[in-house]
Every structure is written in structure tokens, then in C-alpha cells.
N, C-alpha and C positions, 0 to 999 in steps of 0.2 A: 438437591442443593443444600448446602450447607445451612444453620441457623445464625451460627456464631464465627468469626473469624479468629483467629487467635494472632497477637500481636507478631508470631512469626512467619504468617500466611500474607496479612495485611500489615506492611509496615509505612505509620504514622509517625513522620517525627515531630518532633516538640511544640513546633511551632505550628502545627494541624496541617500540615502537607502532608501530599501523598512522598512515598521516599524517593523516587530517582525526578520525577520531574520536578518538586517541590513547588507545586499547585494548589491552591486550597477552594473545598468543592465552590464556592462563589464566583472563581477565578476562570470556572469553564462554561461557552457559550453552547448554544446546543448545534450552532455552525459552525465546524473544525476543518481549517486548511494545513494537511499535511505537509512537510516538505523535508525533504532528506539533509540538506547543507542547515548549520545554523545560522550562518549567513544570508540567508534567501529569507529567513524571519522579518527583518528589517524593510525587506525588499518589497514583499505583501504587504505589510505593516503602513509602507509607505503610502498606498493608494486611504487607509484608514481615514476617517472625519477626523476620529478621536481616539485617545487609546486609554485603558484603564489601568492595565497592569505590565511589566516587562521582568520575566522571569527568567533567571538563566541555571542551569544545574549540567554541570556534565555540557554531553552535546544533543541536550535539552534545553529549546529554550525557546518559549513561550508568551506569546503577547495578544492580549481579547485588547477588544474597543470594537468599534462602527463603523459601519461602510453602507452607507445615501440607507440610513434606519435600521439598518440588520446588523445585530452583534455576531463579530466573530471572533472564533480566539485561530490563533495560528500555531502551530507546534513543529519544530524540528524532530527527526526521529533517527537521525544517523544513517547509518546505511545499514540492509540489509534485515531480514523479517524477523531476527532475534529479536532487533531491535522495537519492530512493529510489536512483537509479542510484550514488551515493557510497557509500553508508550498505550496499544487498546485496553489493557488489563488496568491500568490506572489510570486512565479515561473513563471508563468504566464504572470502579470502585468511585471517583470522583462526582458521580453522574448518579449512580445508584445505590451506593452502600451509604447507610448514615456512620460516620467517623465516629460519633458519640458512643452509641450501643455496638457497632459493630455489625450491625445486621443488617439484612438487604432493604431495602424501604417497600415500601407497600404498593405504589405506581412505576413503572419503569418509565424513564424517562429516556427519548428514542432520540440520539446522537444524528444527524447528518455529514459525514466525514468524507470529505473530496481529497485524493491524494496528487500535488503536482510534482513530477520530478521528469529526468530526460531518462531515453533508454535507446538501444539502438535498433535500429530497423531490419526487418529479415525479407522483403518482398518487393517488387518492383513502385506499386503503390505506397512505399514510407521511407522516402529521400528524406535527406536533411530538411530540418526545418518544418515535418508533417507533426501535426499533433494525432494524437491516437490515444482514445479512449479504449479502455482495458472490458468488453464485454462477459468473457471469459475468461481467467489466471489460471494458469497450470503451473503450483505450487514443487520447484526441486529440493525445494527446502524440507518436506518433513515435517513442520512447525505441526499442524493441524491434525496428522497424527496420534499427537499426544493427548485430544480431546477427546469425550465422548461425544454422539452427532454428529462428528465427522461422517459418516455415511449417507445420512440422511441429507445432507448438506450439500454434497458434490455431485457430480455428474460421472459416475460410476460407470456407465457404458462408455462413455468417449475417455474416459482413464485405462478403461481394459483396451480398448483401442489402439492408444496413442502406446500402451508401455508393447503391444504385439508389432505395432510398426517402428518401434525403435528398436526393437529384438533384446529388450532387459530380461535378463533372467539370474538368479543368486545373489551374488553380492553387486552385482551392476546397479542392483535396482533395489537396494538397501533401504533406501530414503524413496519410499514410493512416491510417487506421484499423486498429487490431489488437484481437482478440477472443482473450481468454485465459480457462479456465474454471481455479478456485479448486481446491485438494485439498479433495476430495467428503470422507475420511474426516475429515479437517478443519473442515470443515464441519458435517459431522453432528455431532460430539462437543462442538464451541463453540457454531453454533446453536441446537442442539437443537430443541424447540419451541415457543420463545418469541420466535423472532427472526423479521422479515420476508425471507426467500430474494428477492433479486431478479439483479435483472442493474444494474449501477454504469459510469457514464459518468465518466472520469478525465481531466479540464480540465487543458489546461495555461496556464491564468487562472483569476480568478475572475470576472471582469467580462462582458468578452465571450464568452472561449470559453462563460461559462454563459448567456448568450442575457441579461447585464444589459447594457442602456444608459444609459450615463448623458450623456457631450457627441459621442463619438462614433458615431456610427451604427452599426447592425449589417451585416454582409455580406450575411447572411440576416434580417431580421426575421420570417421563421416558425420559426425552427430548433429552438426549445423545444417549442411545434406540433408542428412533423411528428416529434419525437424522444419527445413524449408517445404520439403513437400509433404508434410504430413497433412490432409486435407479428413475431416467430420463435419457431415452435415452440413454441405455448403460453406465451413471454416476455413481459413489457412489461417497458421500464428503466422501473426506481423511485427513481433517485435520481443526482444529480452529488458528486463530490468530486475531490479528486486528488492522488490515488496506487497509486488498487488495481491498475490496471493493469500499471503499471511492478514491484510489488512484487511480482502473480503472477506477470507473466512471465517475471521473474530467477531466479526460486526455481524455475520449471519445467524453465529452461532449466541452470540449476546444480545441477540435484536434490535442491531442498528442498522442505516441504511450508508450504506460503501460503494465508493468507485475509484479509480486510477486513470486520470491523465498525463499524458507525457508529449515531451518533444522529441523528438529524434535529432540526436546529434551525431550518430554514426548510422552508416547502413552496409549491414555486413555485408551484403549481395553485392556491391558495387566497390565496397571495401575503402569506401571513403569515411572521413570522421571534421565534424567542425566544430573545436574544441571550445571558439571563441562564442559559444552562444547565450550566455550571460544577456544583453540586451535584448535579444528575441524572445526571451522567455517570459517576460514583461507582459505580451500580448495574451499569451496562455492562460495569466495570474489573474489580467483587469478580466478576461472571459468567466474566468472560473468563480468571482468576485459576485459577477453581475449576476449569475445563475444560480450560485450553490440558496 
């Protein structure tokens, strides 16, 4: 690991923020609730006692205060795990790097980061309206590639697996596949026993990569098929979105503790979709609140 940061690695601007979300390290709690819309900030925010800070940058935007004693900060992260790659890397630096010297601090200090957003359902068990914690992410994105640890980190049998029963081979399967498992204590304490445990497929589209066509044709026109039945270890994936991947495997590989909740507002099996679910997801939030 590096000693020193250089001002083009780590960019700080003037006013002691970090650069895209413009945060300053005081500003983050060590309870972070993800959430894809910037608009859904407000909406968390809402259940808060108190609130200390309202930051907004880009489709960054960011507000800590308290809920019944526990500080939390909320953070939008846009769509998609590029994004997630912005958002945990300067959480991070916020959390662990001192701004000052530039260099990593001497204690790490361990984030707990709960992701809430919708994704759609792939299996008879995740109608509209089911929430579903993210056990396992199987990353189409790539993201986690570009790290070292990535091996150490993933679930390397059920990736050799999963890419022989999709039949990838050359350029199909360019952007391999990574399989990162969520914090299990994390898990259990958010979950609990009202959520559906599945394993989450993380798109980096919504179109194609999720087996929708619309003028373009698909590469695979079976690819929802063969990924509905793809079954490891007693698993079936129950659902697409995109981000859990990117957001578990930063936090594993930075030692934090990560998970992904969702609601389901489409299920492709059934090929229904409820667009209007903005107040349902309310229930999701006050849950994910009480727990995280």
C-alpha cells in the first residue's frame, strides 16, 4: 500500500472535501445508507430525529444526523457500480486517509454500509413488492477486476461454474464474472426474517446486460433462461440490479462490513413490473433504519 498520496490520486478541494462527493471527513458516520436516486436522500432523511449536514454535488448527495441515538449519514450513488467505485473509494479516503499528511492513519476505522434500492425479480419466490437481501453478488460489471485480492475475495468455484453453465467463452465473457459473498453478520442483523436471502446478479445496463431487447438484439437471446436456472450449492439467483457487487467487493477488500437490500418492482418470470412503488419502499428504509 502506498505511503503518500499524491494530490492526482487523492483529490481534495479547497474547502477540505473529498472531490466528487464534497464531504469532509467529520461529515461521515460510521452507519451509511446507500441509495441509488438523489431523491430517496430526503426520503431516509425523513425518518432522522436530527440532521447535521445536507450536501449535495453532482448526483451526490449526502445528509448524516440521528435516528432513536445512532448517527447516520445517507448517500446517493447514481446508478450503476462505476458509480459505487466513486462513492466506496471516497468513503474510504474520508474514514481512513488523514487529508492533512495524506497518508493512511494508523487504526482503520470499519464503515457499516447497507445498500437500499429496487431490482427486478428472476424466480417464482420474488413478486413485486418482495424485499431481498443480496447474500451473494455476481458482479457483470468488471469493476473488481482491476483490484488486487480480487481472488482471495470471491468465490472462484461457483464463478468457474456459473461462466461453464452460461457457455462464455472469448470475447462473450470479456468482463468476467466476479462472485463476492455480503458480511453474513450483516446480514443476519438487517435481514433478519422477513427478507428473501438470495444470490443478486449486478448489470452494468439495464437494457441488455438484463436480457431486455428492445431494437437491438441480444448476444444471447437465452441468457435470462439459462441464468434463471442456474442453481450452486443449494443457490438460485433471485434477482438483477446494479450495484451490490461493486459495493461488496470494495468494502471486503477495504475492510468494511456491506450488504444490498432491494425491493422488487419487476419480475421478469412473470414479466410484470410496478412502476408506482415509491411509497412501499418506505417500509424497506424504517426496516433497514431500525437494524443497520
Amino acid at each position: 500500500m502506498k505511503s503518500y498520496f499524491e494530490p492526482s490520486e487523492l483529490i481534495i478541494n479547497s474547502d477540505g472535501s473529498v472531490f466528487h462527493l464534497h464531504l469532509k471527513p467529520e461529515q461521515l458516520a460510521d452507519k451509511v445508507i446507500l441509495v441509488g436516486d438523489p431523491g430517496r436522500v430526503p426520503m431516509v432523511a425523513s425518518f432522522f430525529d436530527e440532521k447535521e449536514c445536507d450536501v449535495q454535488s453532482r448526483e451526490f448527495r449526502t445528509i448524516t444526523g440521528r435516528f432513536q441515538n445512532k448517527r447516520i449519514t445517507v448517500v446517493s450513488t447514481g446508478i450503476g457500480c462505476d458509480n459505487i467505485d466513486i462513492v466506496l473509494n471516497e468513503l474510504d479516503a474520508l474514514a481512513n486517509i488523514d487529508f492533512e499528511t495524506r497518508t493512511v492513519k494508523p487504526q482503520l476505522r470499519q464503515l457499516e454500509l447497507v445498500r437500499i434500492g429496487t431490482c427486478g425479480g428472476l424466480q417464482p419466490n420474488t413478486p413485486e413488492g418482495t424485499f431481498v437481501a443480496s447474500v451473494k453478488s455476481i458482479g457483470f460489471d468488471g469493476l473488481l477486476n482491476f483490484y488486487a485480492g480480487r481472488d482471495e475475495a470471491c468465490d472462484l468455484a461457483m464463478e468457474k461454474a456459473f461462466v461453464q453453465h452460461m457457455g462464455w467463452k472469448g470475447a462473450q465473457c470479456i468482463a468476467h464474472p466476479y462472485i463476492i459473498d455480503a458480511d453474513k453478520e450483516l446480514i443476519e442483523r438487517v435481514a433478519s426474517e422477513d427478507m428473501v436471502r438470495g444470490v443478486t446478479i449486478a448489470c452494468g445496463g439495464f437494457f441488455g446486460p438484463q436480457g431486455r431487447e428492445l431494437r437491438i438484439p441480444l448476444a444471447d437471446s437465452n441468457q435470462n433462461e439459462k441464468i434463471m436456472h442456474f442453481e450452486y450449492d443449494g443457490l438460485r439467483i433471485t434477482n438483477f440490479e446494479m450495484e451490490s457487487s461493486a459495493l461488496a467487493g470494495l468494502a471486503r477488500l477495504m475492510g468494511h462490513k456491506a450488504m444490498t437490500c432491494c425491493m422488487v418492482i419487476a419480475n421478469r418470470l412473470a414479466g410484470r413490473a410496478n412502476p408506482n412503488y415509491k411509497n412501499s419502499i418506505e417500509l424497506l428504509i424504517e426496516r433497514v433504519l431500525e437494524r443497520i
